[in-house]
C-alpha positions in Angstrom: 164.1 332.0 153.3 164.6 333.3 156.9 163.4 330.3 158.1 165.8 328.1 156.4 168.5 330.3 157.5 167.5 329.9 161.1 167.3 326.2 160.7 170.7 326.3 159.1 172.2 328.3 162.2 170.4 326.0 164.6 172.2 323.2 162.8 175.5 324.4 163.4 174.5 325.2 167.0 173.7 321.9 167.9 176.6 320.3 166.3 178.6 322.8 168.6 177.2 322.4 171.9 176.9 318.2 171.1 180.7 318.0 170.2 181.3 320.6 173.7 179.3 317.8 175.5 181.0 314.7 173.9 183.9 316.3 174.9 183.8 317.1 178.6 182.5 313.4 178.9 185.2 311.8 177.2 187.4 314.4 179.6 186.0 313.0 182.6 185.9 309.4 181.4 189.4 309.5 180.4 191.0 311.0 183.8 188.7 308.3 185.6 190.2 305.5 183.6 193.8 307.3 184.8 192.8 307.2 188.2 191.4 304.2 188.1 194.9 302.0 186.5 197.0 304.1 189.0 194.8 303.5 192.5 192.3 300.2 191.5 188.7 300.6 191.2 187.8 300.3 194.8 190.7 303.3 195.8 189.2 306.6 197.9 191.1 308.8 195.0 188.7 307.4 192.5 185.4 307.8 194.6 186.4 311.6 195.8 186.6 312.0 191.7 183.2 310.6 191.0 181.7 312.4 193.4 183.4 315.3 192.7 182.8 314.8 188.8 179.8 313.4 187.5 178.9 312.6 183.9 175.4 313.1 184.1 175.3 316.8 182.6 177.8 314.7 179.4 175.6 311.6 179.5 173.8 310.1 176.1 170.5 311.9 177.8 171.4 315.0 177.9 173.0 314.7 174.4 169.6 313.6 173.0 167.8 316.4 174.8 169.8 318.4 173.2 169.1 316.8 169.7 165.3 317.3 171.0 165.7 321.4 172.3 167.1 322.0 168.6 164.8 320.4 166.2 161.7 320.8 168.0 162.1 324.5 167.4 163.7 324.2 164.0 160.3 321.9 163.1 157.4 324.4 164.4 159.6 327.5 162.8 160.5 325.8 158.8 159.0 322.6 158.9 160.0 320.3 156.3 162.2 322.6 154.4 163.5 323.7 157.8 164.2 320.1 159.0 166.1 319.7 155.7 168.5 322.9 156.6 169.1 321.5 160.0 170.0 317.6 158.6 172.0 319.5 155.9 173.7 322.2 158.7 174.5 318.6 160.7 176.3 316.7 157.8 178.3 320.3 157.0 179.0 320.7 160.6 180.5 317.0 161.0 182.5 317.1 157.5 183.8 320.0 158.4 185.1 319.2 161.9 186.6 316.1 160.7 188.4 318.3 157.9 189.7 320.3 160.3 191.0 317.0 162.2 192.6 315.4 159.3 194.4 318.8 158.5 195.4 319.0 162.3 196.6 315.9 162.4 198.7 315.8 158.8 200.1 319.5 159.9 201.8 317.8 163.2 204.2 315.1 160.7 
């Protein structure tokens, strides 16, 4: 039972820090996309910012190592019971989030 618990938390854990991730990429990617309609694509501004900014640490990569540092220790600690936490902490996490966004975004009419 202790096991499936962990799973469950390590579940919710990785939907946190993949969502924390998504976001500051689609931060960065967004603010290049300003800079790049307001200066061109070839403009200093916008190679200062990519040099300044990179999205490797908020690339697909590191999103799927992520995916890999989670269940790799959620498989050697419940195995398949423990894999089925995780999935289920997962589709929980994401319902919930986009819960939360539909209520956010009904509140602001």
């Amino acid at each position: 039972m202790l096991e499936i618990l962990i799973a469950f938390l390590l579940g919710l854990t990785f939907i946190y820090f993949f969502y924390k991730n998504l976001w500051c990429y689609a931060k960065i990617k967004g603010r290049e996309l300003k800079i790049t309609a307001k200066y061109g694509k070839d403009s200093n501004q916008l190679q200062r910012f990519k040099s300044k900014f990179s999205t490797f640490k908020c690339s697909k990569i590191v999103r799927l190592s992520l995916l890999l540092l989670f269940i790799i220790p959620t498989i050697l600690i419940g195995g398949k019971k423990g894999l089925g936490a995780f999935i289920i902490a997962v589709i929980l996490g994401n319902l919930t989030l986009f819960w939360l966004g539909i209520k956010k975004s009904y509140n602001r009419k």
